[in-house]
N, C-alpha and C positions, 0 to 999 in steps of 0.2 A: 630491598633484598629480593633475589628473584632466584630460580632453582635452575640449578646448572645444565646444560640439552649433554651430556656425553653417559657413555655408559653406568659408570659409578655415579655420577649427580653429584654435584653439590652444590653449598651455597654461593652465589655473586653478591660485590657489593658495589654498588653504585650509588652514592648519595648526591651527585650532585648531576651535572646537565651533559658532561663528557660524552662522548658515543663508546667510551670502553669501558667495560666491568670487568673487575679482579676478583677471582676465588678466595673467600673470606677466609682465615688462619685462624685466629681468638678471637674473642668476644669478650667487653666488659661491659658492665651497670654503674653508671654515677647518677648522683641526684643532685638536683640543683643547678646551683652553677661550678661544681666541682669536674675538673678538665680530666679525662681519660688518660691521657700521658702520649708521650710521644709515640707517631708511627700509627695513632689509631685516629678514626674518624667517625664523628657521631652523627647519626642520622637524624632528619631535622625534628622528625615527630617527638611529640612530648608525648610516653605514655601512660604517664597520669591525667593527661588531660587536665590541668591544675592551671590556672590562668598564671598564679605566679609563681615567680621564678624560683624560687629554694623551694616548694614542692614538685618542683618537675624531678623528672625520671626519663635517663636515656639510655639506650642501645650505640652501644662504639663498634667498631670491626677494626682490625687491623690487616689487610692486603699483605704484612711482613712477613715473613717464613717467622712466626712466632711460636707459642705453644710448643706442638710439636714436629712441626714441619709439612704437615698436610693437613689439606683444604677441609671446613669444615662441612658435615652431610647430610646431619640431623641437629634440630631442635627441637626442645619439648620443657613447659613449665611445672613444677611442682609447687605444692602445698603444704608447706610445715617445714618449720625448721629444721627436725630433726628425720624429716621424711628425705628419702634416698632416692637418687634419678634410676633410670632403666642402668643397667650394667653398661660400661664403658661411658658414660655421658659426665663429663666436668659439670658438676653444679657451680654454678657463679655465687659465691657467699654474700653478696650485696643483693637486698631482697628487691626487688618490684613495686611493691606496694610498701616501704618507709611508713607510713602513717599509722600500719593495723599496728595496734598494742599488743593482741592475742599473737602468741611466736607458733600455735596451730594454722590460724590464715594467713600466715606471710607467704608471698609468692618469690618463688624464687628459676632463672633463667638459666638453662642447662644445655648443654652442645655437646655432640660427639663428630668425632674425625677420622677422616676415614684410617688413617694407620691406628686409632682406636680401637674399630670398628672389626679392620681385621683381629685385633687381639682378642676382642671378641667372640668371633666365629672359629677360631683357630688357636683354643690357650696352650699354652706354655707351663707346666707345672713345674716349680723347682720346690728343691728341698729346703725351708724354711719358709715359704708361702702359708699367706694366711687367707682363707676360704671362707666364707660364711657360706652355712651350707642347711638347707631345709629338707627335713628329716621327716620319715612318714607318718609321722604324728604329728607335722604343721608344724612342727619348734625350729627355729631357728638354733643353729648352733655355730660356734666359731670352731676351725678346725684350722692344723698345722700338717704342713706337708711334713712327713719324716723320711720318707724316700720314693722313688721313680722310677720303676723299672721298664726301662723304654722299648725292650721287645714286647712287651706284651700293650703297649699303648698304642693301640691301632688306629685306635678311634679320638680323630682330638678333643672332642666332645664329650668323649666319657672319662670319667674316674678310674678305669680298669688300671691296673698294674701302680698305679697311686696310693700310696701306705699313711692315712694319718691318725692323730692321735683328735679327740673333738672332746668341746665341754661346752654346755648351757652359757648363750650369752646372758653377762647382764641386764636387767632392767632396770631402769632409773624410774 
């Protein structure tokens, strides 16, 4: 996998000896000898580094307009099951490391794309969205969009002119 030379960047896949690489689309995790499905291709590193075969762990890409139809442009791993990638980034629910028992050190493979990306930079509020939104005392809180008044949303980045209603997320 190698980082794309154009303005936006993103990832190429190239697993094998060809002289062309293709803009990578989705990404999966299989272990073992469990096959990724059609239209994807695994790259040949094992990265458990496990000598044998049912604890190996791989990296697939698929080159197919999959996902969401554009090329992916970041990756980044996380740590915990129940822990959450950067905003916009697909966490791959197939963990990395298989072996660890604690679901605190599982690793897990996360990608974002660029028409994520923009949604990112540029949100869209509608009226039934749900926000988790961090509040000046540190508390996470779950909020509901209840209306949008789109003269005054100048800024797409801010909340202004955005009406919700919020309540204390649970803790498990």
């Amino acid at each position: 996998m190698r980082q794309g030379k154009t303005a936006g960047g993103f990832l190429w896949g190239k697993p094998d000896d060809t002289p062309e690489a293709l803009p990578i689309f989705d990404i999966k995790v299989t272990h073992g000898t469990d096959t990724p499905g059609d239209g994807y291709e695994k790259w040949e590193e094992n990265l458990s580094g496990a000598a044998e075969a049912l604890s190996a762990v791989w990296l697939s890409f698929s080159k197919e307009r999959a996902f969401d139809g554009s090329p992916v442009i970041g990756v980044q791993t996380v740590t915990g099951e129940d822990t959450s990638p950067t905003q916009g980034y697909e966490k791959i629910l197939t963990e990395l490391n298989p072996q660890q028992k604690d679901d605190d050190l599982k690793e897990y493979f996360c990608f974002i794309t660029q028409k994520q990306q923009f949604k990112v930079d540029n949100p869209e509020y509608n009226v039934g969205d749900t926000l988790d939104i961090l509040d000046t005392a540190d508390s996470w809180l779950i909020a509901s969009v209840i209306t949008v008044d789109k003269p005054k949303k100048t800024n797409p980045n801010s909340l202004r002119g955005v009406e919700l209603t919020m309540g204390r997320m649970a803790t498990v």
